[in-house]
Structure formats: structure tokens, C-alpha cells
C-alpha positions as CSV (number, residue, x, y, z in Angstrom):
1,X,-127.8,32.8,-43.3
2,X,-124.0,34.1,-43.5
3,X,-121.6,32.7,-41.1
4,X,-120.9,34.8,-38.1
5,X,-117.6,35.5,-35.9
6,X,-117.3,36.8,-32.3
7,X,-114.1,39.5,-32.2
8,X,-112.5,39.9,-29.2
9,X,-110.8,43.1,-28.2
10,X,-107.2,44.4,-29.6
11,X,-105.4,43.7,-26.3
12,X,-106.4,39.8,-27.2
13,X,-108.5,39.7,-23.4
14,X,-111.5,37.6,-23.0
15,X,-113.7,40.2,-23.6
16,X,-115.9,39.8,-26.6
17,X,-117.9,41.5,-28.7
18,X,-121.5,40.9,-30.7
19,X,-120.9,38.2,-33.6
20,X,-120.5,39.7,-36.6
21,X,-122.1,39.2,-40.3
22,X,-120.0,37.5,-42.9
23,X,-120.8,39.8,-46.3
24,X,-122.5,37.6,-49.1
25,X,-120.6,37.8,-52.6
26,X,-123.6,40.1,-53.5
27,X,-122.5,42.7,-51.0
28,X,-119.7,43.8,-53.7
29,X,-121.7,43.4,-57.2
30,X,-121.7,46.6,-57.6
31,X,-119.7,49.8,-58.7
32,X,-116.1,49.9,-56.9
33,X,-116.8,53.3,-55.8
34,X,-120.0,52.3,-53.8
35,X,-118.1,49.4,-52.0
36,X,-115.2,51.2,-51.0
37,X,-117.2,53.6,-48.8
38,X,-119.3,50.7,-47.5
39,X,-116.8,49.1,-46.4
40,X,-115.2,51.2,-44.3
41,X,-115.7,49.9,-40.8
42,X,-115.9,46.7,-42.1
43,X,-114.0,43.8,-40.4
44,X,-111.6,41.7,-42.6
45,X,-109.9,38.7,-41.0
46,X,-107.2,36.4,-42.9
47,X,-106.4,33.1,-41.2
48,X,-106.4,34.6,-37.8
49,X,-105.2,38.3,-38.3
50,X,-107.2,41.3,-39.1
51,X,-109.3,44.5,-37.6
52,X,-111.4,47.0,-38.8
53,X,-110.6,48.4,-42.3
54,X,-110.1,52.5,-42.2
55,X,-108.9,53.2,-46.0
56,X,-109.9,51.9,-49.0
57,X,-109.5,52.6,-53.0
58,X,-111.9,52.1,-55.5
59,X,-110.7,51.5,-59.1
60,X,-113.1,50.9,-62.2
61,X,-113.0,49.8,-66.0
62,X,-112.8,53.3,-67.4
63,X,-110.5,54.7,-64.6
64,X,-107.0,54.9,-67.0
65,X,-105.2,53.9,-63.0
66,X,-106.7,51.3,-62.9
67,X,-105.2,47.7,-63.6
68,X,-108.4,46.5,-65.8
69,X,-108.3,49.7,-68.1
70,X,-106.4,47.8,-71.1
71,X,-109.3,45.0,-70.4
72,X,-108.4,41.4,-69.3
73,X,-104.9,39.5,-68.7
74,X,-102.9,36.5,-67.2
75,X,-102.3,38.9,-64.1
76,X,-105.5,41.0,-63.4
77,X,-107.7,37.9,-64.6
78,X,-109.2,38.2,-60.8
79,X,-110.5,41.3,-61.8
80,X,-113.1,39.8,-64.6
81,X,-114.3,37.3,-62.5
82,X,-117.1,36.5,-59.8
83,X,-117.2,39.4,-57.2
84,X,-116.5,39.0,-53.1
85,X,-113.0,37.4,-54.5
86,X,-109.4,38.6,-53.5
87,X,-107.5,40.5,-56.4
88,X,-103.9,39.9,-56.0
89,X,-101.4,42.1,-57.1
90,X,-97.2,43.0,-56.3
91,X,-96.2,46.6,-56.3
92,X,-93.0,47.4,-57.7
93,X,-91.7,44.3,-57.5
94,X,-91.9,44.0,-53.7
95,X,-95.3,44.4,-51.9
96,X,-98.0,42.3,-52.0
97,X,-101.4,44.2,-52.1
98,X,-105.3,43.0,-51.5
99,X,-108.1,44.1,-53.2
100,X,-111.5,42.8,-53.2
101,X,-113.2,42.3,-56.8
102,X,-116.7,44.2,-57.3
103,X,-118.9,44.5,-60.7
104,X,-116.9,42.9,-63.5
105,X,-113.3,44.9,-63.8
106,X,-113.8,46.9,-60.6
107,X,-112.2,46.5,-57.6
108,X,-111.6,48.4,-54.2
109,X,-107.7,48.1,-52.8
110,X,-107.5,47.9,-48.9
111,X,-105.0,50.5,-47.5
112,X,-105.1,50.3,-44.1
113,X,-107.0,48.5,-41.2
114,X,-107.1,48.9,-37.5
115,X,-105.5,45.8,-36.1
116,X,-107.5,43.9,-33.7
117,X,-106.7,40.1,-33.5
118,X,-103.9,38.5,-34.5
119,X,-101.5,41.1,-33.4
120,X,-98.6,38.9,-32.5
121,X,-98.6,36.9,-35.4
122,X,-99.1,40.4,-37.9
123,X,-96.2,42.5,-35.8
124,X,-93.5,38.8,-36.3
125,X,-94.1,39.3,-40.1
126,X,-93.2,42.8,-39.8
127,X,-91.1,42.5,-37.5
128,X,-91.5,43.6,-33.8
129,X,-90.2,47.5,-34.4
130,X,-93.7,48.5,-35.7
131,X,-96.1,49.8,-33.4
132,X,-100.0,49.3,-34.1
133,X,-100.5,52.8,-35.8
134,X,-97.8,51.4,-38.3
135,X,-98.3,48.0,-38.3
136,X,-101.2,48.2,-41.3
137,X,-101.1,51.5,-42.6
138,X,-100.4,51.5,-46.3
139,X,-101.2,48.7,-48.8
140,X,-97.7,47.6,-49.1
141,X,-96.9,46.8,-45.1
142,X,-101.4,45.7,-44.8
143,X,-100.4,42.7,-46.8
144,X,-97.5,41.9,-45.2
145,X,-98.9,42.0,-42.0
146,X,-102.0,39.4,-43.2
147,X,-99.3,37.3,-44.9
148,X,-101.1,38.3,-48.2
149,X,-99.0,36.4,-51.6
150,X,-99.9,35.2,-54.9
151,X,-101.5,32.0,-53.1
152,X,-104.5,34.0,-52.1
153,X,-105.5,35.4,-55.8
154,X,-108.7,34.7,-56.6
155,X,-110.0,33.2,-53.4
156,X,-113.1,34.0,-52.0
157,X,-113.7,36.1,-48.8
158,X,-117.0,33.8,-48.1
159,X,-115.8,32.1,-44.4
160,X,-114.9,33.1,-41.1
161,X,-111.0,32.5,-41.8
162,X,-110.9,34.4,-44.8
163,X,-113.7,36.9,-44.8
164,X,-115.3,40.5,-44.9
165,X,-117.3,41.0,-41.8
166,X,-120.4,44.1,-41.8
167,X,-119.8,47.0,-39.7
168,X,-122.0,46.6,-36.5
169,X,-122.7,50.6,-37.4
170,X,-122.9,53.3,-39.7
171,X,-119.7,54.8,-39.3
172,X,-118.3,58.5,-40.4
173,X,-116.4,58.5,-43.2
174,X,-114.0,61.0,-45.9
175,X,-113.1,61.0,-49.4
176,X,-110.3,62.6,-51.0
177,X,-108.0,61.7,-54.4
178,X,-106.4,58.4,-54.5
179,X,-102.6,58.5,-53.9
180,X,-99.4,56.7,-55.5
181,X,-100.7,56.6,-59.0
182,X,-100.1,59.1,-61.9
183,X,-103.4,58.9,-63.8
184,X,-106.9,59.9,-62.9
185,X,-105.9,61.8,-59.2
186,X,-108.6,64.2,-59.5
187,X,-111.4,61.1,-58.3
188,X,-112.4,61.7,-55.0
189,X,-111.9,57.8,-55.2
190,X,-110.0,57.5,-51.3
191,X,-112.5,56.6,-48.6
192,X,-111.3,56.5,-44.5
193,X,-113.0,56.3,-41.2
194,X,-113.4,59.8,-39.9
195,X,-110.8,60.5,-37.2
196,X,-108.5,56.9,-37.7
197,X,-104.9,57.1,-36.4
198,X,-104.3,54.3,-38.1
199,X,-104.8,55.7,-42.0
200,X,-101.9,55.6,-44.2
201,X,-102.0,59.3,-45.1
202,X,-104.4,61.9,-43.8
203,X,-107.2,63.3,-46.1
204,X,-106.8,67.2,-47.2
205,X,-108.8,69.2,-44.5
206,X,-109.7,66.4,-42.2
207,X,-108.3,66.7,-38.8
208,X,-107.4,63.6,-36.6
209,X,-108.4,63.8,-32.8
């Protein structure tokens, strides 16, 4: 049986929530596309920060934007291995971003989560101007919020402090086209949580509350 967390609420009160189900490595050996939309409403939690996730990426083998196009290097090496492992990567030089590893050379990026727990510790890295609709929205300031660096490459998203959590519930969700990349924008490739403040861009034709 997977391990299991209790989440409390996002003000950090004593109020708690069902456990949740840690995802096996299984959950994600499968097509990037596929576990990007299931994922959404998923919990992750890194050493004690975290929340729902809202926007995700999916990026395969054959996609020419995607880093495991050219087939296997020192730097997306991740990519090509066992799946339910974090795929490391900096952007431009600056930003550390997460993705989760799927079928062999597919991978989903996380864009944005709702943060729940840890918010003290996410808004200090940030630093303390960022309110929660900023805090995580966008790949770039999601993995500085968790902390994320080259340290965490590789490792596996299989316990309670480092770990993908099933949605209690079906949830709505939208696609669109992927944004910041050059190559291959017509996939409808972007999934979000219907309604989210908390995406990092909205979705063509989908209206926020």
C-alpha cells in the first residue's frame, strides 16, 4: 500500500483533511500527455512545502520542444530513466524548473500549484512581496518557491517528503498550446484546473471566476 499524508488547510490551522494517496512510479509510465491531465489536482509536497498542482506541460520524444528530441545527454539523462523521478532542468541560466519523468523520454513540467503548506517557508525564498496568487505561478518562481536545484535531479517522488499525492476527486480541467517555447505550439499540450487563480497564464477562451 502507498504511503499516505494528512494536508492541513492553507491558513496552516489545525484543521485537517482525508489522508491522501502517495502515486506509485507506475502512475506516470505512460505517455506525458496522459499524465499531465491526470495530474492536475494532484498534491505535490517537497520537504515540507507544496499544494495542489493547477498547470502542467507535457513534452514527448517526437515533440521537436522538447529537451529529449536530440535523444539522451549528460543534462536530460533524467529523462531516459525510471519514471515517477524528478527531471531537473535551469532555464536561461537562472530558474530552476521540475518536471516529473513518464514513459522513457517524456516528461510533464509543473507550472504552477496552489500553495497549501509550507507557505512561510515558500514566500522567505521568494521573498515576502509575493502574495499566494504569485507565489507559484510559473515554472521559474514554482521552483524557487519549493527550493527546487540540481540536488533534486533524478530523485524519486516515492515518500511523503518528496512526493505526488492523488487528487481526492475528479477535477475540471483545460487544454490549450504550451507557452515559452518556439517549436511545436500548435499541441494542445497545456493542462489547468478549470477556474484556478493561481495559473501562470490563462487558457484562450476560459474564463476565471
Amino acid at each position: 500500500m502507498g504511503a499516505r499524508m494528512t494536508q492541513s488547510g492553507a491558513s496552516g490551522g489545525a484543521a485537517q483533511r482525508d489522508p491522501m494517496l502517495l502515486l506509485p512510479a507506475t502512475a506516470f509510465d505512460r505517455p506525458a500527455v496522459t499524465v499531465a491531465r491526470a495530474l492536475i489536482g494532484a498534491m505535490l509536497v517537497l520537504r515540507g512545502a507544496g499544494g495542489v498542482v493547477v498547470e502542467t506541460e507535457a513534452y514527448a520524444p517526437d515533440d521537436p520542444a522538447s529537451h529529449s528530441f536530440r535523444g539522451q545527454r549528460r543534462g536530460n539523462a533524467a529523462m531516459f530513466g525510471p519514471p515517477g523521478r524528478a527531471y531537473v532542468y535551469r532555464s536561461y541560466g537562472v530558474h530552476w524548473c521540475l518536471n516529473v519523468v513518464c514513459a522513457r523520454g517524456h516528461a510533464v513540467l509543473f507550472r504552477a500549484i496552489e500553495p497549501t503548506v509550507g507557505l512561510a517557508e515558500m514566500q522567505a525564498r521568494r521573498g515576502v512581496r509575493w502574495g499566494l496568487q504569485e507565489l507559484c505561478s510559473g515554472p521559474g518562481r514554482l521552483g524557487q518557491a519549493l527550493g527546487i536545484g540540481p540536488k533534486d535531479d533524478g530523485a524519486p517522488f516515492d515518500r511523503a517528503e518528496f512526493g505526488l499525492f492523488a487528487a481526492p476527486a475528479p477535477v475540471p480541467v483545460v487544454a490549450g498550446p504550451r507557452i515559452g517555447i518556439s517549436r511545436a505550439t500548435e499541441h494542445p499540450w497545456r493542462f489547468g484546473l478549470a477556474g484556478s487563480r493561481f495559473l501562470s497564464r490563462r487558457f484562450p477562451g476560459a474564463e476565471l471566476p
